[in-house]
DRENLUM-796097 format. One record per atom (N, C-alpha, C): residue in one letter; x, y, z. Coordinates in steps of 0.2 Angstrom, whole numbers, plus 5000, padded with zeros to 4 digits. Example, Ala and Ser with C-alpha at 12.3 -4.5 7.8 and 13.67 -1.06 7.14 Angstrom:
A506649725039
A506249785039
A506649845039
S506449895035
S506849955036
S506450005039
! end
This chain:
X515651055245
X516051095250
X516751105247
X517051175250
X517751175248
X518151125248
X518251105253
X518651045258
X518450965253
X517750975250
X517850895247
X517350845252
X517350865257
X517050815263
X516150845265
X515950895264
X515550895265
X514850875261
X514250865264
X513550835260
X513350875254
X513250845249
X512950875245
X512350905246
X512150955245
X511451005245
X511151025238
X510451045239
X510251055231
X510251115232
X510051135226
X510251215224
X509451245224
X509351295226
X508651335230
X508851405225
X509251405223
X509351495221
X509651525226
X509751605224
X510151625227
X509551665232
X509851675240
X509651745245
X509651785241
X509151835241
X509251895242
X509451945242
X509951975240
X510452045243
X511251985244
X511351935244
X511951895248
X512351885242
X512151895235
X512751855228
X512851795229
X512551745234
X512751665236
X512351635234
X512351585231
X512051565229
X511751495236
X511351435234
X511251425239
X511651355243
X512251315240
X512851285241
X513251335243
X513351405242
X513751435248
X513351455255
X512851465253
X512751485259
X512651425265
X512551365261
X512551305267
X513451295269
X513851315266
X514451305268
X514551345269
X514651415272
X514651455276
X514151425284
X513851395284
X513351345288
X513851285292
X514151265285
X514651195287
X515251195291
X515551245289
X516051275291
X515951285299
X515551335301
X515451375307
X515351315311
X514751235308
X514451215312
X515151155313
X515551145307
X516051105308
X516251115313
X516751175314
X516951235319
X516851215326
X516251225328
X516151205334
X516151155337
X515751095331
X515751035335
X516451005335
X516951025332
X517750995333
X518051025337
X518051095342
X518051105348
X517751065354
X517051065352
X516851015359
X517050975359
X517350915353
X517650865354
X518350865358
X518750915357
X519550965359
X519350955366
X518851005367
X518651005374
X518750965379
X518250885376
X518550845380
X519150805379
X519250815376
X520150765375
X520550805381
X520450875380
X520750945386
X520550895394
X520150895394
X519750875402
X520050805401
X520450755397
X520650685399
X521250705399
X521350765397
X522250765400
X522450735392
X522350735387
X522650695380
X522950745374
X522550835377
X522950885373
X523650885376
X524150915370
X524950925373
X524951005375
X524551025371
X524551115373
X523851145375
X523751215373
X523151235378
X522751235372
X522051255371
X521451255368
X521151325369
X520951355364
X520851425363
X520251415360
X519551425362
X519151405357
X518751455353
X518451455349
X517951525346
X517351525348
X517251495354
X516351475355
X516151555353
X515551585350
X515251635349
X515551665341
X516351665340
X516651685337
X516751665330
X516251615328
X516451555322
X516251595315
X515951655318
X515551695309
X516351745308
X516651765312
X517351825312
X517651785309
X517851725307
X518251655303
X518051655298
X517351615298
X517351585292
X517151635286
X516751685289
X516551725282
X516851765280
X517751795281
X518051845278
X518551775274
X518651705277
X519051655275
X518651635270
X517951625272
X517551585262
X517451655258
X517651715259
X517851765251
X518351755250
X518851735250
X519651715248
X519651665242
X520051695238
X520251635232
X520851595232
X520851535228
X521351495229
X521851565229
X522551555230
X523051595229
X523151655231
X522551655237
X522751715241
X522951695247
X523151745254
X523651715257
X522851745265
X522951675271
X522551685274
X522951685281
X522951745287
X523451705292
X522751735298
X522651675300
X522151665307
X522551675313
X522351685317
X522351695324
X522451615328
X522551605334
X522251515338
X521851515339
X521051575338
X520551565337
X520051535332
X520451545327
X520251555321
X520051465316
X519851425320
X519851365317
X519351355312
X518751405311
X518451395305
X518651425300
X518951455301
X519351495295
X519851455291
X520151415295
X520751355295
X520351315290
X519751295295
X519351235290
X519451245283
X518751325283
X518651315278
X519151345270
X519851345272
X520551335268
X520651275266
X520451205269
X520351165267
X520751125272
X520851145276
X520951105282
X520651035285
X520750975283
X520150915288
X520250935294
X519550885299
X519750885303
X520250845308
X520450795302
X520850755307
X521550785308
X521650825303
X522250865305
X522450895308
X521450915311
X521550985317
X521550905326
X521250855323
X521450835328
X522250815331
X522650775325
X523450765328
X523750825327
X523550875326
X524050945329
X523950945336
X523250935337
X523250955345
X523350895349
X523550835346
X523650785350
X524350755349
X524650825344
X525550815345
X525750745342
X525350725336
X525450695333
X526150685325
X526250625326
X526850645320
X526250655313
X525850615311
X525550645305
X525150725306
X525250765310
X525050795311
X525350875305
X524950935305
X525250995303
X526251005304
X526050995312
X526851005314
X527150965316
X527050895312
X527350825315
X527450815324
X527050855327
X527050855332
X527450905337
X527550945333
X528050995338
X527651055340
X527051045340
X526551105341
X525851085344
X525651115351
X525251085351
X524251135350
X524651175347
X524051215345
X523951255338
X523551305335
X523151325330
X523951365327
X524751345328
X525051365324
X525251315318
X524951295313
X525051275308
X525051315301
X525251295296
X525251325289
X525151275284
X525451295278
X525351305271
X525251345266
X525751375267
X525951435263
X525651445253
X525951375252
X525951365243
X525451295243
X525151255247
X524551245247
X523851275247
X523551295253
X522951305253
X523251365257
X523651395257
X523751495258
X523451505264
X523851455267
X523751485275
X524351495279
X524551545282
X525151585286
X524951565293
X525751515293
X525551495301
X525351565308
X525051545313
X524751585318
X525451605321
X525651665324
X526151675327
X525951695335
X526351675341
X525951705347
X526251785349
X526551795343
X526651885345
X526051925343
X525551945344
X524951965343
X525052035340
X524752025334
X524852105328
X525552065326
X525952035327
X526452065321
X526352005315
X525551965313
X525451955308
X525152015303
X525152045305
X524852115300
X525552125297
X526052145299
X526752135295
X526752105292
X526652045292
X526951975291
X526651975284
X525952005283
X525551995277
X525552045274
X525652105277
X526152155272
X526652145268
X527152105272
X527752105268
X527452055261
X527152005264
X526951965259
X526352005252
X526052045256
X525752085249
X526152115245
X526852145247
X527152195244
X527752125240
X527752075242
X527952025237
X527452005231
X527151995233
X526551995228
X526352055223
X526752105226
X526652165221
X527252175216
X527752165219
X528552145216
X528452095210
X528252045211
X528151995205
X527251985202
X526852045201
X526552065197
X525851995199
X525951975206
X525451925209
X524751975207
X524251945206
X523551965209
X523351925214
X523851945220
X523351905225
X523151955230
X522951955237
X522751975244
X522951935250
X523151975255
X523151945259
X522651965263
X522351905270
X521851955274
X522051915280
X522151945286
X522351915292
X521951935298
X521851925303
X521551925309
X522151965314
X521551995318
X522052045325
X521352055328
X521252045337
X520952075342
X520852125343
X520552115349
X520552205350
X520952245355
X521352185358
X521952185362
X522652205358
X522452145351
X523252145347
X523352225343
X522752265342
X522752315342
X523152395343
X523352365350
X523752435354
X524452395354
X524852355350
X525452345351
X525752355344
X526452375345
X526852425339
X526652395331
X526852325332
X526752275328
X526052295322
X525552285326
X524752305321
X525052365319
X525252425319
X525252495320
X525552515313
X526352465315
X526952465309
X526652425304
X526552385305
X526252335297
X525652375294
X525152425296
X524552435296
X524752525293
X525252555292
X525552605292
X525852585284
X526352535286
X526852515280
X526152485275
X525652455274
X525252415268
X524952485269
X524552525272
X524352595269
X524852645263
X525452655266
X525852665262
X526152655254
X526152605254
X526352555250
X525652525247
X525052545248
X524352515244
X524552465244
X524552415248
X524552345248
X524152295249
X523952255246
X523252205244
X523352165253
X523152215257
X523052155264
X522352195267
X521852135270
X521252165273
X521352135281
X521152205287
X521452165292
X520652165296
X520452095299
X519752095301
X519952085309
X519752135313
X519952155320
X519252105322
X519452075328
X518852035330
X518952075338
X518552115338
X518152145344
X517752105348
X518052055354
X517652015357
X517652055363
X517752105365
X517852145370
X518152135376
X518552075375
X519052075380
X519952045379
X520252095380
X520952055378
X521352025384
X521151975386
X521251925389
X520651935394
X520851935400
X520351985405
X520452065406
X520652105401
X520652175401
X520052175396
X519352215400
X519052245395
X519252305390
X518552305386
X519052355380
X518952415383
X518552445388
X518352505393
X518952525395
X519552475397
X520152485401
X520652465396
X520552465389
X521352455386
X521252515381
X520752535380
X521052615375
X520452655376
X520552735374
X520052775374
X519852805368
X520052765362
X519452745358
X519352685355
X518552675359
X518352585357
X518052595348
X518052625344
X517952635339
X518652585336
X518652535334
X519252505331
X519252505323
X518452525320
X518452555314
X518952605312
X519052655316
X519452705315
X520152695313
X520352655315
X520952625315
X521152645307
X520752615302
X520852635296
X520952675293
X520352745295
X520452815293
X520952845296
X521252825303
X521852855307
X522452855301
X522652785295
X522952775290
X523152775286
X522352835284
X522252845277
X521952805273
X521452745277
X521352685273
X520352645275
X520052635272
X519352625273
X519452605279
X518852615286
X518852565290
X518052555292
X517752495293
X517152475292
X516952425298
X516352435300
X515852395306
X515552365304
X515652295305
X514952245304
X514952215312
X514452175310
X514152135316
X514452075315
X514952065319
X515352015320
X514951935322
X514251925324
X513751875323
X513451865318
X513551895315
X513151885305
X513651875302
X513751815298
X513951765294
X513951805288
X513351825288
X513251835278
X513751915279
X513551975285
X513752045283
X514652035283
X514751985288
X515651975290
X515851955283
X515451905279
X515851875272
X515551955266
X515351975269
X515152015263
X515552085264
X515752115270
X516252155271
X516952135266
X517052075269
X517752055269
X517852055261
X517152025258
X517352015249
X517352085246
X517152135250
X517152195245
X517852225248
X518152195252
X518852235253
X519252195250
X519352125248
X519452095245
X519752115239
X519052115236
X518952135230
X519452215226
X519252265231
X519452315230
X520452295232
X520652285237
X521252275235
X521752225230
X521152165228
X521352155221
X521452185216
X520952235217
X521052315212
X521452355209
X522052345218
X522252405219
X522152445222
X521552445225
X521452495230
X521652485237
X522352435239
X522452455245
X522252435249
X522252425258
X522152395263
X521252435264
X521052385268
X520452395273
X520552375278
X520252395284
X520252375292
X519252365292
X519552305296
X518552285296
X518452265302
X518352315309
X518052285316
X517352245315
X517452175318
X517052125318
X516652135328
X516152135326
X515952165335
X515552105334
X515952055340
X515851995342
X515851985351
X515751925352
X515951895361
X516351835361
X516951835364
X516951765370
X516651735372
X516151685371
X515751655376
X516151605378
X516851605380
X517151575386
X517751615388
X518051585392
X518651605395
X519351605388
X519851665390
X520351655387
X520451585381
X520851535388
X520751465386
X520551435389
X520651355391
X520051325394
X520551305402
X520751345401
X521251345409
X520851415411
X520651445408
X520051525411
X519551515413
X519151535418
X518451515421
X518151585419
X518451625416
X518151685414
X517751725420
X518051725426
X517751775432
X517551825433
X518051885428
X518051905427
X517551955422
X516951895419
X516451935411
X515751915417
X515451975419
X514851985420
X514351945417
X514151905423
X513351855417
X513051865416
X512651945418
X512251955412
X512351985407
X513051985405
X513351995400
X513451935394
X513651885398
X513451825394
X512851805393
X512451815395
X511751785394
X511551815389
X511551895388
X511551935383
X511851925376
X512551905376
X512751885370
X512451805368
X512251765374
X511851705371
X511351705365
X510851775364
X510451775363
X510951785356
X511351815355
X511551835348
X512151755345
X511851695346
X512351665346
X512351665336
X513151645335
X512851665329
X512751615323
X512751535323
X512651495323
X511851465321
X511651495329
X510951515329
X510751545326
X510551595326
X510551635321
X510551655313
X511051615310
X511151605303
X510551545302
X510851485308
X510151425306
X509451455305
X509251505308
X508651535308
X508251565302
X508951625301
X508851645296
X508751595286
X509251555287
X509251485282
X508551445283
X508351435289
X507751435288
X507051465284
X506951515286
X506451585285
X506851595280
X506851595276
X507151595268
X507051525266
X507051475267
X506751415264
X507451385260
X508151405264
X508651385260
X508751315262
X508651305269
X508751255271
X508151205275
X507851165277
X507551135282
X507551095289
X507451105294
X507651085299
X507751005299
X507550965296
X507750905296
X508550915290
X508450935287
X509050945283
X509850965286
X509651035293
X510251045299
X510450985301
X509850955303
X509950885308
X510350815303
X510350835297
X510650785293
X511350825293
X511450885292
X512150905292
X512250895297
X512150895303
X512350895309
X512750835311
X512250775308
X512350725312
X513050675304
X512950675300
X513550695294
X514250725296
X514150785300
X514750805304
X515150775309
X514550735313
X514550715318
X515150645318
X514650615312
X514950555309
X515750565306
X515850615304
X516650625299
X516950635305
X516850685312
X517250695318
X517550625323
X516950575320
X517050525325
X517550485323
X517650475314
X518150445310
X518950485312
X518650535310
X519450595309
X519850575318
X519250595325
X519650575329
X520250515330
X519750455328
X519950395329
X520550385326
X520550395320
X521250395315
X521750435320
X521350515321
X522050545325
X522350485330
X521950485335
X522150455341
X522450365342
X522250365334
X522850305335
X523350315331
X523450365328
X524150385323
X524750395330
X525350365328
X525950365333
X525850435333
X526450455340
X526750525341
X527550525339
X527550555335
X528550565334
X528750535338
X529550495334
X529950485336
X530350505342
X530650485346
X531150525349
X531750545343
X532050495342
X532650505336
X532350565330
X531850615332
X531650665328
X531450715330
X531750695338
X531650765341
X532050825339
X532650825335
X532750885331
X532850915323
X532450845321
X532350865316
X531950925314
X531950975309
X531651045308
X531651075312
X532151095316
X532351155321
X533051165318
X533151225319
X533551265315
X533851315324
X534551285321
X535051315328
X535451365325
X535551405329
X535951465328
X536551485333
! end
């Protein structure tokens, strides 16, 4: 596994049409299923009152992460969303780290001063902390392609935007300025069709978020944001091309929420037979299936990785939750006054 922590698998050969061989395609597996079972854990720490901040989860959402984050090379630059935890992960993230962030811990990402999915590591593992101004990471990774381009870097940057973050000035101006300037940034729109409780019916009169691209002069492409294998496989050819040279892609990811905003949302708003419908596409399920029926994996083999994950979350917790919280005498330390 990227990270170091994951089971070792044997080698089957590669899918089909995928370029993966068969150790990615299980971690593209590990990741997603990491993903979610360290959410359910979050979940209930959220319900004993033990998180400091809110809880944002990717229930449905886990393939729009991990697959345009496992295309990425050491040394490029990754900025997620506070949806985005499998993408996090699989940057090389542990889990115990995603535990004392949210448990406001001093060994945590932000010694405690955060209690959600804003962390980084810039000149580690290339990841640019979440910011809660939605769209203005698309800037944020422009300017850093065009640093990159200034000092003769081969790297990429690829960042996350909804379908909400979308209609604000921030995506628009960043998304104009890397067209411009041919800048090695790929921006993967996760289309869960709802930006908060505003459907996407009611926030723009074109649900087409592909287009976003060609409006500026630059590819823009549709995958099924439930397919693991097509999300990572978009992402590596836009990757790749603006390794190139070629300049920015926009990649709408056509995905669900299958919960509320955060976990303070009851979601009353999302029709259930709308949810029942996206149930069917969960995408998790889905890939297990597929790794199946391809003979890459076997079902006693899931339940070994399953229960291997299980076992690492039960560790990572326990560490978080006995590691102290910051000092008081540190309350200002790394805050910067003006």
């Amino acid at each position: 596994m990227k990270n170091g922590r994951g089971a070792a698998v044997a080698s089957r050969g590669a899918e089909r049409g995928t370029g993966l061989d068969a150790r990615s395609l299980l971690e593209l597996h590990y990741f997603m299923l990491l993903g979610r079972l360290l959410e359910e854990r979050l979940v209930g720490l959220h319900r004993q009152g033990k998180l400091v901040g809110g809880l944002y989860r990717s229930l449905g959402q886990e393939a729009t992460a991990v697959g345009p984050a496992y295309a990425l090379r050491p040394g490029d630059l990754y900025g997620p969303l506070i949806r985005d935890l499998g993408g996090v992960l699989a940057r090389g993230y542990a889990p115990r780290e995603i535990f004392a962030q949210y448990l406001a811990r001093e060994a945590g990402p932000t010694r405690g001063r955060d209690g959600v999915l804003h962390l980084g590591d810039i000149e580690g593992r290339g990841v640019v902390p979440a910011v809660c101004m939605l769209g203005d990471l698309v800037s944020v990774l422009a300017g850093a392609g065009m640093a990159f381009g200034m000092t003769g870097r081969r790297s990429v940057c690829l960042t996350h935007v909804g379908d909400g973050g979308t209609s604000t000035g921030a995506f628009h101006e960043g998304l104009n300025f890397a067209a411009v300037r041919k800048l090695p940034v790929v921006i993967v729109i996760e289309n869960n069709g709802y930006a908060y409780s505003t459907p996407v019916s009611k926030q723009t009169r074109q649900p087409d978020f592909s287009r976003r691209g060609p409006a500026y002069g630059v590819p823009g492409v549709k995958v099924d944001g439930n397919d693991v294998l097509a999300v990572h496989a978009a992402a590596r050819e836009a990757i790749e091309r603006a390794r190139a040279g070629g300049g920015p892609t926009v990649i709408e990811a056509l995905t669900f929420r299958m919960d509320g905003h955060a976990q303070h949302d009851d979601a009353f708003y999302v029709p259930p037979e709308l949810l029942e419908a996206w149930k069917e596409r969960d995408p998790i399920a889905l890939y297990e299936a597929r790794l199946l029926a391809d003979g890459v994996v076997s079902a006693e083999e899931i339940r070994t990785i399953t229960a291997g994950i299980e076992a690492l979350l039960d560790e990572d917790q326990k560490w978080a939750e006995d590691a102290p919280l910051p000092s008081p005498e540190s309350g200002l330390s790394d805050v910067i006054c003006r």
